[in-house]
Each structure stands twice: as structure tokens, then as C-alpha cells.
LUMLUM-179255 format. One record per residue: residue in one letter; x, y, z of N, C-alpha, C, CB in turn; residue number from 1. Coordinates in steps of 0.2 Angstrom, whole numbers, always signed. Glycine has a CB too. Layout:
REM LUMLUM-179255
- A:X:Y:Z:X:Y:Z:X:Y:Z:X:Y:Z:NUM
...
This chain:
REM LUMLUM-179255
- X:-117:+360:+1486:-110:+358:+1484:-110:+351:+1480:-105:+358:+1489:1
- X:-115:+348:+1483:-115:+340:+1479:-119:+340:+1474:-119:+334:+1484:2
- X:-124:+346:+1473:-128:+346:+1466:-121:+347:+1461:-134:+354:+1465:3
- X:-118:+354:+1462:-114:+357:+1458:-107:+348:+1456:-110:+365:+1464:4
- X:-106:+346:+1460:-99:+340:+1458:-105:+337:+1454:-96:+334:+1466:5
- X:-110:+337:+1454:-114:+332:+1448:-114:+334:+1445:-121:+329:+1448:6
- X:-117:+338:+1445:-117:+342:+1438:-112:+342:+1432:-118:+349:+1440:7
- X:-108:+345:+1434:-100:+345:+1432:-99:+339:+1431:-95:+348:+1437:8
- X:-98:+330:+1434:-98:+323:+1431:-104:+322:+1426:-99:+318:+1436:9
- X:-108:+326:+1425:-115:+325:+1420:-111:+329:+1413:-124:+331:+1424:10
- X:-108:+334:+1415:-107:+340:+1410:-100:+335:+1407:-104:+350:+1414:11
- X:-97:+333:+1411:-92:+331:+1406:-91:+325:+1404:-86:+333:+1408:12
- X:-98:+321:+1406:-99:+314:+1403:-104:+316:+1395:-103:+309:+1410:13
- X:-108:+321:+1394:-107:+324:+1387:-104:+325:+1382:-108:+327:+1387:14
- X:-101:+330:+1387:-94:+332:+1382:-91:+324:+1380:-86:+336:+1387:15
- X:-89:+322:+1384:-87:+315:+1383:-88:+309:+1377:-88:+312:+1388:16
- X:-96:+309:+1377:-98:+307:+1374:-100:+310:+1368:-100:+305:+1376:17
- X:-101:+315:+1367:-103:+320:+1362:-96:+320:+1356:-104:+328:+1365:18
- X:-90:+320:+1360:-84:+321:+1357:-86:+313:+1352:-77:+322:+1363:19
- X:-84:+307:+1357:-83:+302:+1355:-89:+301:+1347:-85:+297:+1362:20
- X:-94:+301:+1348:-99:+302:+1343:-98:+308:+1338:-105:+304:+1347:21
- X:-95:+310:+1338:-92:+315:+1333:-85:+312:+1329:-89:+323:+1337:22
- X:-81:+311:+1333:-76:+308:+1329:-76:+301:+1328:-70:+309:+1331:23
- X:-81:+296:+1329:-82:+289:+1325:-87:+293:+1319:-87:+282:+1330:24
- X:-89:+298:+1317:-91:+301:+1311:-87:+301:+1309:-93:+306:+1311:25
- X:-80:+300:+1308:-74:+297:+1303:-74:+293:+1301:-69:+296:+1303:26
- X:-79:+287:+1302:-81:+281:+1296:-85:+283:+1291:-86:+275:+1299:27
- X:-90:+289:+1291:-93:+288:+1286:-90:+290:+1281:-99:+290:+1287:28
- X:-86:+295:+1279:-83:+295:+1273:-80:+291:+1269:-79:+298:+1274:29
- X:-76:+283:+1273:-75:+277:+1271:-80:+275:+1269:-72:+273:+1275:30
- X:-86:+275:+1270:-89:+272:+1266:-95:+269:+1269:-86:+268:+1263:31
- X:-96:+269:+1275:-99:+267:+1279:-105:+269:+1279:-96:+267:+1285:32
- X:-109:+264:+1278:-119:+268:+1279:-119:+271:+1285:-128:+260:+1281:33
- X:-126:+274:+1287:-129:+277:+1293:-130:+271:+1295:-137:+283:+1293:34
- X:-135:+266:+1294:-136:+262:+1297:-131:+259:+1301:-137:+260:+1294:35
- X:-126:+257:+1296:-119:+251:+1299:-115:+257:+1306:-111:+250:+1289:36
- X:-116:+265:+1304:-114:+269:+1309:-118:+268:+1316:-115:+276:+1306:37
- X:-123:+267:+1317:-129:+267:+1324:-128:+260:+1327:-138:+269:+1321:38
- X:-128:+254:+1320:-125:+249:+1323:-119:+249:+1328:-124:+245:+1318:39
- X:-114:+252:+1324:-106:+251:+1328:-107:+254:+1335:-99:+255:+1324:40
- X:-111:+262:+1335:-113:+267:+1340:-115:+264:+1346:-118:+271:+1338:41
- X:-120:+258:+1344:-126:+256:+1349:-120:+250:+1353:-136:+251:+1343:42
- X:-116:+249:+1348:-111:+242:+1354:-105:+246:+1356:-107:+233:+1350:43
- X:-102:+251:+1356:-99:+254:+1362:-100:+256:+1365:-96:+258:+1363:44
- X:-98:+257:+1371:-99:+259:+1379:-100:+265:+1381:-94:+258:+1384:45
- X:-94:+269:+1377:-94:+276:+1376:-96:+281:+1375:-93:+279:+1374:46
- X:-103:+276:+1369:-105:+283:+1366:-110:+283:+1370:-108:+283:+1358:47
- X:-114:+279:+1377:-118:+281:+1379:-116:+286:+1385:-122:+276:+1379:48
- X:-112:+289:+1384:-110:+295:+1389:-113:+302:+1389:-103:+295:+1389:49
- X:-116:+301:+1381:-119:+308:+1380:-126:+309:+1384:-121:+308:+1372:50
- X:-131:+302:+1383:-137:+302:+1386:-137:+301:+1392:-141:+299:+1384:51
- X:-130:+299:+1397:-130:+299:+1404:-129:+304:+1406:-127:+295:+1408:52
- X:-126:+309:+1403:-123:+316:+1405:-130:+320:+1405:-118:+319:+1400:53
- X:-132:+319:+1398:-139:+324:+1398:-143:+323:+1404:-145:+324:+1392:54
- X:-143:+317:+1405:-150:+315:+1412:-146:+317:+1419:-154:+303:+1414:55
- X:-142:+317:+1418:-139:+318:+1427:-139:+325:+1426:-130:+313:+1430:56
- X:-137:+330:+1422:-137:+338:+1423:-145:+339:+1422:-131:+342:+1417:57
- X:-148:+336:+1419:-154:+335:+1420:-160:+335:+1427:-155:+331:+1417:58
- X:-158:+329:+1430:-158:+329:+1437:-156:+334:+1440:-155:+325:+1439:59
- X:-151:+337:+1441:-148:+340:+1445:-150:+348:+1444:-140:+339:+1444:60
- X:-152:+348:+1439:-155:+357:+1437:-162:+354:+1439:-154:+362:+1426:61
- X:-168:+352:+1439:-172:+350:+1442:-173:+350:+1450:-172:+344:+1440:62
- X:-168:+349:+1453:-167:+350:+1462:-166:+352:+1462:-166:+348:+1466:63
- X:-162:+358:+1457:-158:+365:+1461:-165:+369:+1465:-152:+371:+1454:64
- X:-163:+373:+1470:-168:+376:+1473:-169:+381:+1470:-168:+377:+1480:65
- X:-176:+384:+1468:-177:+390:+1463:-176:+398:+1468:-186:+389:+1461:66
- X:-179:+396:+1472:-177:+401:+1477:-173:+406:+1478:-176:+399:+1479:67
- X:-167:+406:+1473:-159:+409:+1475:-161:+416:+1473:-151:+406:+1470:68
């Protein structure tokens, strides 16, 4: 049951971050480089919710027991 509750805080700290990272892609149309985009990316908090999510459902499908 405690794999599964992680999992599900992994799954929707993605989503979370995935989202967020998609819609600060509404700068670049203004005018904004790639560059100046990864810059802004790299100093919110948010956006790194995508690659905590992947590693923790990552983890958690890893120690689920194969067995079932």
C-alpha cells in the first residue's frame, strides 16, 4: 500500500511538473531564446517536479515484487 501512495506522489509530481514546463513554453513565442528559456527553467522550483516524480515512480516500480 505504501509503494502504491508513492507512486501516485511520483505520478503527480510529473504531471506537475510536466504541465508547469509546458506552459512557461508561452515565452517563447514572445521572443524568448531556448537558452534564456532553460535559464528561467533551471531557477524555479517547480519545474524540477518532473525529474523527482520520474525517480520516485522509478524507485517504486524497481521494489515492486515481481512475483505477483
Amino acid at each position: 500500500m505504501v509503494l502504491l501512495i508513492l507512486f501516485l506522489i511520483g505520478f503527480g509530481l510529473a504531471v506537475s511538473g510536466g504541465v508547469t514546463i509546458i506552459a512557461y513554453m508561452n515565452f517563447l513565442p514572445v521572443g524568448v531564446s531556448w537558452a534564456d528559456y532553460f535559464i528561467f527553467l533551471a531557477g524555479r522550483p517547480e519545474s524540477y517536479f518532473l525529474p523527482i516524480g520520474i525517480l520516485l515512480m522509478s524507485i517504486v516500480l524497481f521494489r515492486y515484487p515481481n512475483n505477483l
